[in-house]
PANULO-796069 format. One record per residue (C-alpha): x, y, z; residue in one letter. Coordinates in nm, 2 decimals, always signed. Example, Ala and Ser with C-alpha at 12.3 -4.5 7.8 and 13.67 -1.06 7.14 Angstrom:
2
{east=+1.23&north=-0.45&up=+0.78&res=A}
{east=+1.37&north=-0.11&up=+0.71&res=S}
END
This chain:
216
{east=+10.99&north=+20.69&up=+6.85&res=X}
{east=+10.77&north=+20.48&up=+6.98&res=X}
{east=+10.78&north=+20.09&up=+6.96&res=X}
{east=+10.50&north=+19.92&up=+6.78&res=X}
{east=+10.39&north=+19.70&up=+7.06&res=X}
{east=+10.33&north=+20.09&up=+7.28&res=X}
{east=+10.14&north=+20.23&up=+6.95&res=X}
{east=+9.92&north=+19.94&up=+6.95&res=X}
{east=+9.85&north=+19.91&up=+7.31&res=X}
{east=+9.75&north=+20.31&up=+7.29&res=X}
{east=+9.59&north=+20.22&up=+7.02&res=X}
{east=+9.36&north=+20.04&up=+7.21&res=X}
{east=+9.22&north=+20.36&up=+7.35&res=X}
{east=+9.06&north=+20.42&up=+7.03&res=X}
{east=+8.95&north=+20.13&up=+6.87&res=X}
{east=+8.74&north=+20.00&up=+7.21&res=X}
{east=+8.56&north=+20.26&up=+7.25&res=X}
{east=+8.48&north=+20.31&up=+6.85&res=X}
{east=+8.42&north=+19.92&up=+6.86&res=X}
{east=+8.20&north=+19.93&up=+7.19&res=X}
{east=+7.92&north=+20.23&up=+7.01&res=X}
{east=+7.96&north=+20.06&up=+6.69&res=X}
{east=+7.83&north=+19.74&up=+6.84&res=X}
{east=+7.52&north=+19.91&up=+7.01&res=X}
{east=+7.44&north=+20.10&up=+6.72&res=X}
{east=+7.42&north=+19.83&up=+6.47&res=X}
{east=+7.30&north=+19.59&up=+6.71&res=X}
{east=+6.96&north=+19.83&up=+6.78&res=X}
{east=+6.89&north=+19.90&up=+6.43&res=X}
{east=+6.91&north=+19.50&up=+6.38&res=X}
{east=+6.62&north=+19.45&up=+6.67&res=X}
{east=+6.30&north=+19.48&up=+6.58&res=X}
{east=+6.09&north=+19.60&up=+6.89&res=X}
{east=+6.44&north=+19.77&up=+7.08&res=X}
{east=+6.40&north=+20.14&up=+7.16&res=X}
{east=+6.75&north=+20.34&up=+7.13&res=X}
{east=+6.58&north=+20.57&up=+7.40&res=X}
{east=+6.46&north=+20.34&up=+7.60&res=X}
{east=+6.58&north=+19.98&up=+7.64&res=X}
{east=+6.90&north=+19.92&up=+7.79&res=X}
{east=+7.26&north=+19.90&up=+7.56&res=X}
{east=+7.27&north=+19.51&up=+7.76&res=X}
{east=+6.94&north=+19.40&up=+7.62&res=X}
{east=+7.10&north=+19.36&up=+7.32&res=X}
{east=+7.32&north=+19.08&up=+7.41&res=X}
{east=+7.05&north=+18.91&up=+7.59&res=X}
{east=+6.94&north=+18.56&up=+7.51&res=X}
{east=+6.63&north=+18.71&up=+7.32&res=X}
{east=+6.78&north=+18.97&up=+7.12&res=X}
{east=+6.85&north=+18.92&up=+6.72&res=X}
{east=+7.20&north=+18.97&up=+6.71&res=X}
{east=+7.36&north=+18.91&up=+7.06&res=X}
{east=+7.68&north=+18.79&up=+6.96&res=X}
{east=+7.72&north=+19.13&up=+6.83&res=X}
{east=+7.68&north=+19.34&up=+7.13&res=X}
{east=+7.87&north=+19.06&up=+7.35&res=X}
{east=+8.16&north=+19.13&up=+7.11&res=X}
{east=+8.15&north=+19.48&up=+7.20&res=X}
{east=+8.19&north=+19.46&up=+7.53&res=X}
{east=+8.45&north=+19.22&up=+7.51&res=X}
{east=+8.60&north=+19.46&up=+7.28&res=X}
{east=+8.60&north=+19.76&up=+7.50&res=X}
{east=+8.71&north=+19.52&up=+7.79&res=X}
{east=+9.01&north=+19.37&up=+7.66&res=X}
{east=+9.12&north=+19.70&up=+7.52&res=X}
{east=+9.07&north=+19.89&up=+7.81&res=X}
{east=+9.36&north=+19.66&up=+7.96&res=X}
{east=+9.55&north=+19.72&up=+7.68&res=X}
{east=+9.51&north=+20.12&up=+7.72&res=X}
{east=+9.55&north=+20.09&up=+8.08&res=X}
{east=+9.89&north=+19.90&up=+8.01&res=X}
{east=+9.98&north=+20.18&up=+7.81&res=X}
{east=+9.91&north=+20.44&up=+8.08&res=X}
{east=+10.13&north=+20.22&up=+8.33&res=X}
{east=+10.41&north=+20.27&up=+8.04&res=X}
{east=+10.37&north=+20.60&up=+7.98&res=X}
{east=+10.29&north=+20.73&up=+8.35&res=X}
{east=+10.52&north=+20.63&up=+8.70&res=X}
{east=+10.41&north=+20.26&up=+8.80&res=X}
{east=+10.26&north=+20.40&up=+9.14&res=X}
{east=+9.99&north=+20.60&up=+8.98&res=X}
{east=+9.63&north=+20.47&up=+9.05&res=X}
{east=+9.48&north=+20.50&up=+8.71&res=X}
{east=+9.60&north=+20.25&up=+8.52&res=X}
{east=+9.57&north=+20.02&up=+8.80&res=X}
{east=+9.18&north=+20.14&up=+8.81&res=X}
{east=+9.10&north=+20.14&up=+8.47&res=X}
{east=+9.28&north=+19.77&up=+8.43&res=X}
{east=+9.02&north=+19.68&up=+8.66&res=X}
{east=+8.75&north=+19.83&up=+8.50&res=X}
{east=+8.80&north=+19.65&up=+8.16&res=X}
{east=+8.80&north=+19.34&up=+8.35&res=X}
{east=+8.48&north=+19.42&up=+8.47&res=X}
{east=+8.36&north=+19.55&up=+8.15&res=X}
{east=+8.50&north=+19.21&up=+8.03&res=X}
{east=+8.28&north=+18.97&up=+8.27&res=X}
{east=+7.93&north=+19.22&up=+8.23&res=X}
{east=+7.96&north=+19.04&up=+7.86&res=X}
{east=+7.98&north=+18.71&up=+7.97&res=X}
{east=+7.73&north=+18.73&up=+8.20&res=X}
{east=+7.46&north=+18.84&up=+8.02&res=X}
{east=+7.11&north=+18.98&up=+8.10&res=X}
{east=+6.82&north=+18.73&up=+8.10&res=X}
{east=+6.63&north=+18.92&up=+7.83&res=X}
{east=+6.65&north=+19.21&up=+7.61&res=X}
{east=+6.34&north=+19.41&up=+7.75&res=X}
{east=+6.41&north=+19.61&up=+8.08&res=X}
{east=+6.06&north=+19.59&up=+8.15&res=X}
{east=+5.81&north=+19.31&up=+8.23&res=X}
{east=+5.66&north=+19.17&up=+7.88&res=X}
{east=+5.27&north=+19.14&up=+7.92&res=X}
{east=+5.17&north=+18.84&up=+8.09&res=X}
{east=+5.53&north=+18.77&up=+8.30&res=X}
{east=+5.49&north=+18.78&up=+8.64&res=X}
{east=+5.67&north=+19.15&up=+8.76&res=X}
{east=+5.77&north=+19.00&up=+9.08&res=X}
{east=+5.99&north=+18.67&up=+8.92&res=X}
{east=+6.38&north=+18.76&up=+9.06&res=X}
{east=+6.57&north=+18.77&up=+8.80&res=X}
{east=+6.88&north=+18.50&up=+8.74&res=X}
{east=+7.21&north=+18.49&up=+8.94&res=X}
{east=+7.36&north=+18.59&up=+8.57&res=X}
{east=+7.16&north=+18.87&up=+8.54&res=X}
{east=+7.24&north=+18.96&up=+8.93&res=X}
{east=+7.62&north=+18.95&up=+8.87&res=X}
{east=+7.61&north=+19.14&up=+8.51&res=X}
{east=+7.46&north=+19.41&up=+8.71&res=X}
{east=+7.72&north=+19.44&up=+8.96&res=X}
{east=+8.01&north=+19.41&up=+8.71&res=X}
{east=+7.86&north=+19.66&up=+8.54&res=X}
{east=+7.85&north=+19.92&up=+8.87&res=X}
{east=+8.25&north=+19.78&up=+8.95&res=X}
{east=+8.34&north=+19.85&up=+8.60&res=X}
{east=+8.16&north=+20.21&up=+8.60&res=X}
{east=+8.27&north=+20.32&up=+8.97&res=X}
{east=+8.68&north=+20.19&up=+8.85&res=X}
{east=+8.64&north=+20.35&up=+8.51&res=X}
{east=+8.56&north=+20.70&up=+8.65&res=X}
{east=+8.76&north=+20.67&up=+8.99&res=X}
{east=+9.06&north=+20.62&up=+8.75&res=X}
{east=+8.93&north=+20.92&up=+8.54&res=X}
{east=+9.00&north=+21.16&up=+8.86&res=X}
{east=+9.29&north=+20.99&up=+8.95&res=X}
{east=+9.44&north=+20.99&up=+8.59&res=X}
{east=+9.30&north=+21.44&up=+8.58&res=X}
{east=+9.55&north=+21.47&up=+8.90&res=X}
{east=+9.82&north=+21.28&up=+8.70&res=X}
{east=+9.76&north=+21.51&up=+8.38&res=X}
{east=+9.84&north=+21.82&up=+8.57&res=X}
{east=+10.16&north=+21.75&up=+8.62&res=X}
{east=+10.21&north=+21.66&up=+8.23&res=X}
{east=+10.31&north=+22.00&up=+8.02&res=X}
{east=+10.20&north=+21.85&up=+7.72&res=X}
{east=+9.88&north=+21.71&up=+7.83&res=X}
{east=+9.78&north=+21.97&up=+8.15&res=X}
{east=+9.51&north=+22.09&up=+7.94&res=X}
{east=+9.33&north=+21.77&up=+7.94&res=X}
{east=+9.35&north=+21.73&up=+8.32&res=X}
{east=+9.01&north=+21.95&up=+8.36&res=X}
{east=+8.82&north=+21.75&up=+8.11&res=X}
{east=+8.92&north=+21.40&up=+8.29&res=X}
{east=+8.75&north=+21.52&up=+8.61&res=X}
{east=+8.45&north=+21.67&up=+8.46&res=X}
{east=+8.39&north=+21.40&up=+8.25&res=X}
{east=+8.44&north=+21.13&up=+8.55&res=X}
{east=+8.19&north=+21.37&up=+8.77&res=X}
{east=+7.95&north=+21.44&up=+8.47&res=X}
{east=+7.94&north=+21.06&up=+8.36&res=X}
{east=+7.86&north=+20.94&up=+8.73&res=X}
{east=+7.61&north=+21.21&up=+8.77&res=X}
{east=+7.41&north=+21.08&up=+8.44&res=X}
{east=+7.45&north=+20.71&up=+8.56&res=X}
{east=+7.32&north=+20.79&up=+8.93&res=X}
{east=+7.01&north=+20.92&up=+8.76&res=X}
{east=+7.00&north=+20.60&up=+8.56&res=X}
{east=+7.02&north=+20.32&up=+8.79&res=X}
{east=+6.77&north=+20.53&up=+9.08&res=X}
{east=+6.46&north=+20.35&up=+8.80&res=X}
{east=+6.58&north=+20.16&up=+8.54&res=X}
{east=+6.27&north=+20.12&up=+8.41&res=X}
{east=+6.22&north=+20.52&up=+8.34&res=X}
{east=+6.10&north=+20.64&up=+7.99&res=X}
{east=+6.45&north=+20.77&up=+7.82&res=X}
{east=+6.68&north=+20.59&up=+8.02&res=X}
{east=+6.80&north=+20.45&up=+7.73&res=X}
{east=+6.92&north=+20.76&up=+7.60&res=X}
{east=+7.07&north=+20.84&up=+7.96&res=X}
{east=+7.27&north=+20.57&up=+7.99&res=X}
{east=+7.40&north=+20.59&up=+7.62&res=X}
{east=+7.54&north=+20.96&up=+7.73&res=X}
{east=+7.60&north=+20.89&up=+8.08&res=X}
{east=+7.86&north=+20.57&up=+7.87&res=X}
{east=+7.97&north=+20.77&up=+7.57&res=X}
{east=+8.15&north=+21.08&up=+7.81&res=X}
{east=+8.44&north=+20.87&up=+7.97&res=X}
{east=+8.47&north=+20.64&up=+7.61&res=X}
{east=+8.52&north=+20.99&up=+7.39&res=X}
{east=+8.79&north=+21.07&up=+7.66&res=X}
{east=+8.96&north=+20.77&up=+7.67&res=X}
{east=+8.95&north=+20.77&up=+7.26&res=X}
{east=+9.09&north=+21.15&up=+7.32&res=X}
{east=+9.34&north=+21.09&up=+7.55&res=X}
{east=+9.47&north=+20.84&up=+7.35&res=X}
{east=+9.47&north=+21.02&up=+7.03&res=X}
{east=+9.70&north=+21.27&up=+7.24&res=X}
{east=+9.91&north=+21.03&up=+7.35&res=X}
{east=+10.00&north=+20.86&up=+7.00&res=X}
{east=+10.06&north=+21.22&up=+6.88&res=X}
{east=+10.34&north=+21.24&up=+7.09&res=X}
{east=+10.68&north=+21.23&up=+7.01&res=X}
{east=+10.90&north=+20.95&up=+7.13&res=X}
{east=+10.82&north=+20.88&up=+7.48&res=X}
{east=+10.64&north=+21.22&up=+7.56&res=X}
{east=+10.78&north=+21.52&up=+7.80&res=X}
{east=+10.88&north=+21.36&up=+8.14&res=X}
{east=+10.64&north=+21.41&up=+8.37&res=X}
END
């Protein structure tokens, strides 16, 4: 069987993900004013939002346990495989787009601000760990479909990994050409939610198995 310290860091591929979509769900229908199909998951742990310590924790949350899932992956998978190595850097990502948080919950400018005022360095750097953590998350998606195909127990996820890495980056692409579009909100919620109920799958798979799975 497996030990207790590999359950719990598999584990992890579950409960940061559910953790993650809990936080943006309870944190919108806190906010008075925040539109689930429009505003941006990020507003909600802006300075200006009613409950941002709530949606912080959530991506701190899905950050720290998508380094515990990748760690779990390196385990369970040979040391020289990409994935884990990609998705590590992803939660770290995911991990500093929490700490640096947006400058204000609305994604568009409130009546009266001027719509040509730069936003902060903060805000400027959340963005780009958000892009890292997105590009790393789905790059190690791919890599980990290639991996899966040579798993008999798990070949049948392999397809899923890669359509969910392409589908997820096709639906953020869309989202980030105007951020300010009507529905992006609902966009970027789908365009998130593909590669977390993979992970959360994948995981579920992978504490299913028995003792250290079928060598690969």
């Amino acid at each position: 069987m497996r030990s207790l310290g590999d359950r719990m860091l598999l584990a992890c591929g579950v409960l940061g993900p559910a953790a993650f979509t809990a936080a943006w769900v309870a944190g919108g229908s806190r906010q008075s004013g925040y539109s689930v199909a429009n505003d941006h998951i990020s507003g909600l742990a802006a300075p200006d939002a009613r409950t941002p310590i709530l949606m912080t924790g959530g991506f701190m949350a899905l950050g720290l346990s998508t380094l515990g899932f990748a760690a779990a992956l390196d385990r369970r998978f040979d040391t020289t495989a990409r994935a884990p190595q990609l998705l590590g850097a992803s939660g770290l990502a995911i991990c500093a787009a929490g700490i640096l948080r947006r400058d204000r919950m609305s994604n568009v400018p409130l009546l009266g601000d001027d719509p040509f005022e730069r936003q902060s360095w903060i805000n400027d750097a959340h963005d780009i760990a958000s892009v890292v953590g997105h590009v790393c998350a789905t790059s190690g998606l791919l890599s980990l479909a290639a991996r899966l195909r040579r798993e008999p127990g798990l070949r049948d996820l392999a397809l899923p990994a890669a359509g969910t890495a392409l589908a997820s980056s096709g639906l953020m692409s869309y989202f980030a050409r105007d951020v300010v579009r009507p529905g992006n909100g609902v966009v970027q919620r789908i365009g998130i939610s593909f590669p977390l109920a993979f992970t959360a799958l994948l995981a579920w798979r992978l504490l299913r198995e028995p003792r250290g799975g079928p060598a690969g």
